[in-house]
C-alpha positions in Angstrom: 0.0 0.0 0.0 0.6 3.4 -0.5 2.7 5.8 2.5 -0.2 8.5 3.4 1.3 8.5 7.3 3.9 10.2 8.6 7.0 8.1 9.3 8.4 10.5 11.9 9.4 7.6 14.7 8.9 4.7 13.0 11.2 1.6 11.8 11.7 0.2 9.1 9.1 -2.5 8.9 6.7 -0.1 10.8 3.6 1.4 9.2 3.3 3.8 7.2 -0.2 3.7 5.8 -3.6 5.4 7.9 -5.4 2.3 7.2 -3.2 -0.7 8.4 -2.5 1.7 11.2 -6.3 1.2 12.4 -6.2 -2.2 11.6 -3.4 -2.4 14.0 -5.1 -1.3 16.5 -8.0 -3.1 16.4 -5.9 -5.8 16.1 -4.4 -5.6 19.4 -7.5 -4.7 20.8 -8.7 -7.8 19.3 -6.1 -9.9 20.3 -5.6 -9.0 23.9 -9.1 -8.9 24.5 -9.0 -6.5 27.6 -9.4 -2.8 27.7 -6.6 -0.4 26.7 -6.1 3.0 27.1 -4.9 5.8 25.2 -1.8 5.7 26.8 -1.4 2.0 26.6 -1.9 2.1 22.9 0.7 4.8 22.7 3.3 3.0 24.2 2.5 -0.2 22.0 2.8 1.7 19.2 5.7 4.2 19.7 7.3 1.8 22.1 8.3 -0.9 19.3 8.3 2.5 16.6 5.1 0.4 15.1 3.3 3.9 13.8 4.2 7.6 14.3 2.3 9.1 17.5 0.3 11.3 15.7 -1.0 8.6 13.4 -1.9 6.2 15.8 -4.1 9.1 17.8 -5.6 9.9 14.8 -6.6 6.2 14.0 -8.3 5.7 17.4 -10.1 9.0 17.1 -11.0 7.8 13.9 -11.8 4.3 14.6 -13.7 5.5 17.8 -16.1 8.0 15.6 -16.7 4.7 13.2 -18.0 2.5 16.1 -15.3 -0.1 15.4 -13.7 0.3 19.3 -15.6 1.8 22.5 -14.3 4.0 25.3 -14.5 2.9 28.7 -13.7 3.7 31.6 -11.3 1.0 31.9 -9.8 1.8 28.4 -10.7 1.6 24.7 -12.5 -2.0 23.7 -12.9 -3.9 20.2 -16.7 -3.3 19.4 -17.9 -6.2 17.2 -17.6 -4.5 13.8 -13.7 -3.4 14.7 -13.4 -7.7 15.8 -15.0 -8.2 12.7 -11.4 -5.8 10.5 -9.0 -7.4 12.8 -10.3 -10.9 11.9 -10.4 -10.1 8.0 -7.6 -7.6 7.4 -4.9 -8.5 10.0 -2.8 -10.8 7.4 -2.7 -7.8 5.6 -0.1 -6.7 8.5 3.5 -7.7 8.4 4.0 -10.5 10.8 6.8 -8.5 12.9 4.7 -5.7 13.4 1.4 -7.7 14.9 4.6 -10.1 16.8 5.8 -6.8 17.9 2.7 -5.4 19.2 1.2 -8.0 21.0 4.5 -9.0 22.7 4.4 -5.4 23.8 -0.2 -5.2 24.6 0.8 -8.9 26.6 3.9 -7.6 29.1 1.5 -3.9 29.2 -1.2 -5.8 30.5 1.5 -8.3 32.4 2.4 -5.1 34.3 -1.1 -3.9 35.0 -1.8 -7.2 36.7 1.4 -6.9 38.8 0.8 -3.7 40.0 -2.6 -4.4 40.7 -1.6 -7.1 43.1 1.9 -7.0 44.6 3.7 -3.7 45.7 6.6 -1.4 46.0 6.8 1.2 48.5 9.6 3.8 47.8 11.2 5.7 51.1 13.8 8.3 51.5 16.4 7.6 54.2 19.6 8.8 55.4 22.3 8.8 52.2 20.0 6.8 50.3 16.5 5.6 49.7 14.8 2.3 51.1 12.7 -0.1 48.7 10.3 -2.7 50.3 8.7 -5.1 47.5 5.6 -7.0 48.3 4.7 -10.3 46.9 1.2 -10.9 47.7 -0.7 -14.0 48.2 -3.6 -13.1 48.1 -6.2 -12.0 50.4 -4.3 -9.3 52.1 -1.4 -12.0 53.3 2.3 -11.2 51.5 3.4 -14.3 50.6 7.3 -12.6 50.7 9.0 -9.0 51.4 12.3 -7.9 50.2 13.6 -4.2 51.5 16.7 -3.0 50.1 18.8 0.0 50.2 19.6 1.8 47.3 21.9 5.4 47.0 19.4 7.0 44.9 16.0 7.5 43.5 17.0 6.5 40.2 17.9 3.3 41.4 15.0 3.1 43.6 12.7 4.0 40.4 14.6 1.1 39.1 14.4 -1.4 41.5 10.3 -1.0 41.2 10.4 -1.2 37.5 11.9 -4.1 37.3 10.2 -5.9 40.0 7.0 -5.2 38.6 8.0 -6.7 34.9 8.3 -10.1 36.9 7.7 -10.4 40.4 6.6 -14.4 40.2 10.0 -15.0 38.6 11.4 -12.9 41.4 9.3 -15.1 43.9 10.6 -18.4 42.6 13.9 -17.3 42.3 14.3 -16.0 46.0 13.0 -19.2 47.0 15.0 -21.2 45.2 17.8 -19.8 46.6 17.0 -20.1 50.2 15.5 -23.8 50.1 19.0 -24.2 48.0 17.7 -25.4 44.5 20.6 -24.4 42.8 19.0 -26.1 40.1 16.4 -24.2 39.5 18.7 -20.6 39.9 21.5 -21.8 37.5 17.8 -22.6 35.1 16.9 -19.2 35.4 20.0 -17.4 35.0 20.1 -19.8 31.1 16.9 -18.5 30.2 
């Protein structure tokens, strides 16, 4: 198809057409099945350089005003007819790009759900800051709690991020270390 998109932002491979662009994002919508919002799409999109930030607000605004995806208060959702484009038209797509973008709508939503139900708690101390991460269990019980003292916030801003993109992995890995399944920790460094 033809460019009619800005490219400002985009890799090679990206998209570069209005139309695929919308497909795109009913596509994910499709796909991940869960609410998204504006921001989240943003950050699928520019974060892999899938479609230029401009393009991609203009093809939810547009897909929005068509009936093809519904705001929520959660987020945006797929509305049968945008299901209906994702289903026909996503081949259409390059491969990498709907790879790309669902890798990126799965670890977005990934997050969500980690935020939603462990924590990280953030503290300024003498000479540095302290970090306590919560695993929970469930019903109000932490099933572990790490604190540790970093220099900075930067580092503390850090420590959260990262704990957040995985905090099962972190779960298992802590445990296998002090029930000393050195199997299991050699396993996860491989991987």
């Amino acid at each position: 198809m033809a460019q009619n998109a800005f490219s400002g932002g985009v890799d090679p491979g990206g998209l570069w057409n209005k139309n695929d662009i919308r497909v795109l994002i009913c596509y994910i919508l499709s796909s991940v099945n869960a609410p998204l919002s504006k921001e989240d799409l943003c950050e699928i999109l520019q974060g892999k350089a899938l479609a230029n930030y401009f393009e991609g607000e203009d093809a939810l605004a547009a897909l929005e005003a068509l009936g093809h995806v519904e705001s929520t208060p959660e987020g945006y959702r797929i509305a049968a007819t945008g299901r209906e484009i994702a289903q026909s038209l996503d081949t259409q797509l390059p491969l990498s790009v709907r790879d790309k973008a669902l890798e990126a709508a799965v670890r977005l939503l990934a997050e969500a759900r980690a935020r939603r139900e462990h924590r990280v708690e953030i503290a300024e101390c003498p000479g540095g800051f302290q970090v306590a991460c919560h695993i929970s269990g469930g019903g109000g019980v932490d099933l572990m709690s790490v604190d540790l003292y970093v220099p900075d916030r930067l580092q503390a801003q850090l420590v959260e991020k990262n704990f957040y993109e995985g905090p099962e992995e972190i779960y298992r890995l802590l445990l296998a270390a002090l029930t000393g399944d050195r199997a299991y920790a050699e396993e996860f460094f491989k991987g």
